[in-house]
C-alpha positions in Angstrom: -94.7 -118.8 -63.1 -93.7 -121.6 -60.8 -97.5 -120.9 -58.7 -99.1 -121.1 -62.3 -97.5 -124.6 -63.3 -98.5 -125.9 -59.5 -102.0 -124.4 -60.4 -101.9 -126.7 -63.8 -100.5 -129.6 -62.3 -103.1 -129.6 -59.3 -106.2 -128.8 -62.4 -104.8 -131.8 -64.1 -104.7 -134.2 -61.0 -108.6 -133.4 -60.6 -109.9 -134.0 -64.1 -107.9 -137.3 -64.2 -109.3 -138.1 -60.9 -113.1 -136.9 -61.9 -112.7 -139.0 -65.1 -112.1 -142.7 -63.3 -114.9 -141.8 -61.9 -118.0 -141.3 -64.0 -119.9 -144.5 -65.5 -122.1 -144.9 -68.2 -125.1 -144.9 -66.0 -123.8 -141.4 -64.5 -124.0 -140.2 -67.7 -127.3 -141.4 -69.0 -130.2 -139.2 -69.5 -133.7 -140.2 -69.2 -136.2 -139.9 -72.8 -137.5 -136.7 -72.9 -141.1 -135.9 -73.9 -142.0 -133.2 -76.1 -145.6 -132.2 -76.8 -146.8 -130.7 -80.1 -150.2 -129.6 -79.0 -152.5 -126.7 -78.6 -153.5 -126.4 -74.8 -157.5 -126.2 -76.8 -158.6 -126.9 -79.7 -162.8 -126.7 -81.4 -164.7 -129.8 -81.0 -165.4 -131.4 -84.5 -162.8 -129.7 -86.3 -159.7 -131.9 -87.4 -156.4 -130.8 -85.6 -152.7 -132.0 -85.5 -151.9 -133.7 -81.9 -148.7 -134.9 -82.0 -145.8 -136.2 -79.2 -142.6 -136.5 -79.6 -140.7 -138.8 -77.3 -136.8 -138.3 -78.0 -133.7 -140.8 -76.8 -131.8 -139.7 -74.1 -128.2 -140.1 -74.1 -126.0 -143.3 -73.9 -128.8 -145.6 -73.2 -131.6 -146.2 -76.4 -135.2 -145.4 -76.1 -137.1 -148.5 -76.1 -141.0 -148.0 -75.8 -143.4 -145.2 -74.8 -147.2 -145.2 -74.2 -149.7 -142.4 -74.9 -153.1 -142.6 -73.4 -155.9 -139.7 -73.6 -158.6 -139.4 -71.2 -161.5 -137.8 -70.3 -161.8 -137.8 -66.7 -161.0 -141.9 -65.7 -161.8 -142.6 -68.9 -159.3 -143.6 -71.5 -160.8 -142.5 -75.2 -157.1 -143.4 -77.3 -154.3 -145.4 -76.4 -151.0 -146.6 -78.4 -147.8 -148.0 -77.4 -144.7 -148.0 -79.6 -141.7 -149.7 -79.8 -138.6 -147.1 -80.6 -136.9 -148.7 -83.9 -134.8 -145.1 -84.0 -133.3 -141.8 -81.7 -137.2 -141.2 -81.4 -140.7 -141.8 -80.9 -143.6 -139.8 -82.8 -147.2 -140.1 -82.2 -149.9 -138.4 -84.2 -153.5 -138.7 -82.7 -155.6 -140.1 -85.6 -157.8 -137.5 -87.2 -160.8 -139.0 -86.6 -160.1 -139.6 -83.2 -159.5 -135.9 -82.9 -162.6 -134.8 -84.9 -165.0 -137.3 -82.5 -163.8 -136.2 -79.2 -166.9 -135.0 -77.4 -166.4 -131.0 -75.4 -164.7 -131.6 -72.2 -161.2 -131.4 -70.0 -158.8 -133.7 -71.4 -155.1 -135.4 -70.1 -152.7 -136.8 -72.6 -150.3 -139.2 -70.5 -147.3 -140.0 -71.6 -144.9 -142.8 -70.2 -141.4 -143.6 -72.1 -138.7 -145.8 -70.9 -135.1 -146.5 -72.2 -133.0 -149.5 -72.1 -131.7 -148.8 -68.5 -135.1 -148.9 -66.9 -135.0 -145.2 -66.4 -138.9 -144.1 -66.9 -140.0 -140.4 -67.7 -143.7 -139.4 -67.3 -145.3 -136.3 -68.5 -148.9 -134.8 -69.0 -150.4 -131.8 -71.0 -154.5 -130.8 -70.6 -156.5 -130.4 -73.6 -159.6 -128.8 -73.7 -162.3 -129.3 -76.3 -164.4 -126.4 -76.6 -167.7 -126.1 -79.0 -167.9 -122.9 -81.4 -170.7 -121.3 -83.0 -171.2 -121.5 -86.6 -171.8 -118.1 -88.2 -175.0 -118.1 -89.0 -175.1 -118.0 -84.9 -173.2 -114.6 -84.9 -175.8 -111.5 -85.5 -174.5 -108.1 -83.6 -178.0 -107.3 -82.5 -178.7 -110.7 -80.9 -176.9 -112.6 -78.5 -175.0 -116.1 -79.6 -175.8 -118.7 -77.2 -173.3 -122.0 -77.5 -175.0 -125.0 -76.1 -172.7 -127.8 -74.6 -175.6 -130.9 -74.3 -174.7 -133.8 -72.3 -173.1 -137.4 -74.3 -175.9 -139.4 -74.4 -178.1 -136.6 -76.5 -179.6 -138.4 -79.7 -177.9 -137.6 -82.9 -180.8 -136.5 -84.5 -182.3 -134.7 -81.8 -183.9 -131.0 -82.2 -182.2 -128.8 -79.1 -184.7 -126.0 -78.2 -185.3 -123.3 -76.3 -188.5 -122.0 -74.7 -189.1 -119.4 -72.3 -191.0 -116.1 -71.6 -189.8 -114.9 -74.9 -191.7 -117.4 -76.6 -194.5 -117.3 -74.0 -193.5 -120.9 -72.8 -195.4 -121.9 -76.1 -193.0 -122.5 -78.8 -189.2 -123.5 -79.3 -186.2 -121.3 -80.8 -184.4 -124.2 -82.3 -180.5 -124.3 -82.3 -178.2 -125.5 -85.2 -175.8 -128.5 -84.5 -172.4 -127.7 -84.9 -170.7 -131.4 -84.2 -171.4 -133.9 -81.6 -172.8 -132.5 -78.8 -172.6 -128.6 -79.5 -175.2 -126.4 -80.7 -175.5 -123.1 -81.6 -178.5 -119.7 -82.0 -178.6 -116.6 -82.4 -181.5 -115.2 -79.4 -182.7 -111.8 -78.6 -182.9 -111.7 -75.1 -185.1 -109.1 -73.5 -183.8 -107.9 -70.1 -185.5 -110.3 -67.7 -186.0 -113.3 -69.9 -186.3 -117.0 -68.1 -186.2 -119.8 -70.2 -185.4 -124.1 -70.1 -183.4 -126.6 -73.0 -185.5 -129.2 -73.6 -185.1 -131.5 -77.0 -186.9 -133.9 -79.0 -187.1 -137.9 -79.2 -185.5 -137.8 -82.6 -185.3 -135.9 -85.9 -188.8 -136.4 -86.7 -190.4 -134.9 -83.6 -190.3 -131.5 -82.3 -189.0 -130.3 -78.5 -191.0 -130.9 -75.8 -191.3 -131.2 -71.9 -190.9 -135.0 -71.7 -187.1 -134.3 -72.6 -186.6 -131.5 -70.5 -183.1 -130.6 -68.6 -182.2 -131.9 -65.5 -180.0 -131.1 -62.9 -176.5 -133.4 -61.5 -178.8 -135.8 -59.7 -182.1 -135.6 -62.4 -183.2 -132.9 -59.9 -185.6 -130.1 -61.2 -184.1 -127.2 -62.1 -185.5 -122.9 -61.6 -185.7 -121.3 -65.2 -182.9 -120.0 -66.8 -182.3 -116.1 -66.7 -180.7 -114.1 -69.0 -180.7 -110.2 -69.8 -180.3 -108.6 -72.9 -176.4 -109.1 -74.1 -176.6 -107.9 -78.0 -172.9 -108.8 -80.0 -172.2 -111.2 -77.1 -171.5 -115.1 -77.1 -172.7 -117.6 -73.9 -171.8 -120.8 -73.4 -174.4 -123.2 -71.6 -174.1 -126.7 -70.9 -177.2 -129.5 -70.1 -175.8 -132.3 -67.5 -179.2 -134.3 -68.1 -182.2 -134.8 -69.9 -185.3 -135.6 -68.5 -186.3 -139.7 -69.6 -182.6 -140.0 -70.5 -180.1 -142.3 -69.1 -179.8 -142.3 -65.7 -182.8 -140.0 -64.9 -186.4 -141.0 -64.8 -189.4 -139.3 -65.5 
């Protein structure tokens, strides 16, 4: 009994001595950053992107920033000012709907009235989808990623040995920048993208793809692939931006 009361006595000398000292700022807590956001989500179509940024303990939340960008671009930006325990941002919808296919990086920086700072990041990637009148089981549906400065209007074809190089299998836009057909491929099939100057014109070789550096590119090859879905992308287009004729 008399070991047990040492035991208690010695217990009790530690806590009080533990207890003089710890400070406020040994007990503070950084903000804390909570993303509420699908690691993907389909280009065009309107989905809920929202952080939260929480307050950490003993010393308030004052601000945080969040910034999306695509690559070193910054497409959305907003800074608030905490007026609570938290911070919510919700990516405007029509921010969400117009961002292009592509890897995305939502930033996040919050701070709290002690200066201490908490950073965190989440990728987002914006895929295209096929609509589903691109979806047959005995053809093959080919998604077509085309490159940002693609007219609005323009008509996105495809031409190739299955067409004898003569005509163009036209795709269906889906949203900004993604396209969508349903081909039959027969096994050896080459083929090229090329588009049109606008709505009112049909595809032809003066807007044909390019490569990275507006180099020429070999055909296209693709074998038969029946109840399958492909995803292409276009970098360039020939007499587009940065590439010449």
């Amino acid at each position: 009994m008399k070991n047990f009361t040492i035991l208690i006595f010695l217990l009790a000398l530690l806590v009080s001595s533990c207890d003089e000292q710890v400070s406020v700022e040994t007990l503070s807590t950084a903000p804390t950053i909570n993303f509420k956001t699908p690691g993907s989500i389909i280009a065009g179509k309107d989905e809920k992107l929202e952080v939260e940024v929480k307050d950490g303990s003993i010393t308030p939340l004052t601000e945080a920033t969040l910034t999306v960008k695509l690559g070193t671009t910054v497409v959305f930006t907003e800074k608030k000012t905490a007026s609570a325990l938290s911070i919510l941002f919700s990516i405007p919808s029509a921010t969400v709907k117009a961002l292009l296919p592509g890897s995305y990086k939502i930033d996040v920086v919050a701070k709290d009235n002690a200066n201490q700072e908490t950073k965190a990041s989440k990728d987002l990637a914006v895929a295209c989808d096929a609509l589903e009148s691109c979806k047959d089981k005995t053809k093959t549906t080919v998604i077509l990623v085309a490159p940002a400065n693609t007219p609005a209007d323009a008509k996105i074809g495809l031409i190739g040995t299955l067409t004898g190089f003569s005509t163009d299998i036209l795709f269906t836009k889906v949203s900004t920048n993604c396209y969508c057909a349903a081909i039959d491929f027969p096994n050896g099939t080459e083929f090229k993208f090329r588009r049109s100057l606008d709505g009112n014109s049909n595809p032809d070789w003066t807007y044909v793809e390019k490569g990275p550096t507006c180099n020429e590119l070999d055909n296209r090859k693709q074998g038969n692939a029946p109840d399958k879905t492909i995803t292409l992308s276009v970098v360039n287009w020939r007499n587009t931006g940065a590439c010449p004729d």
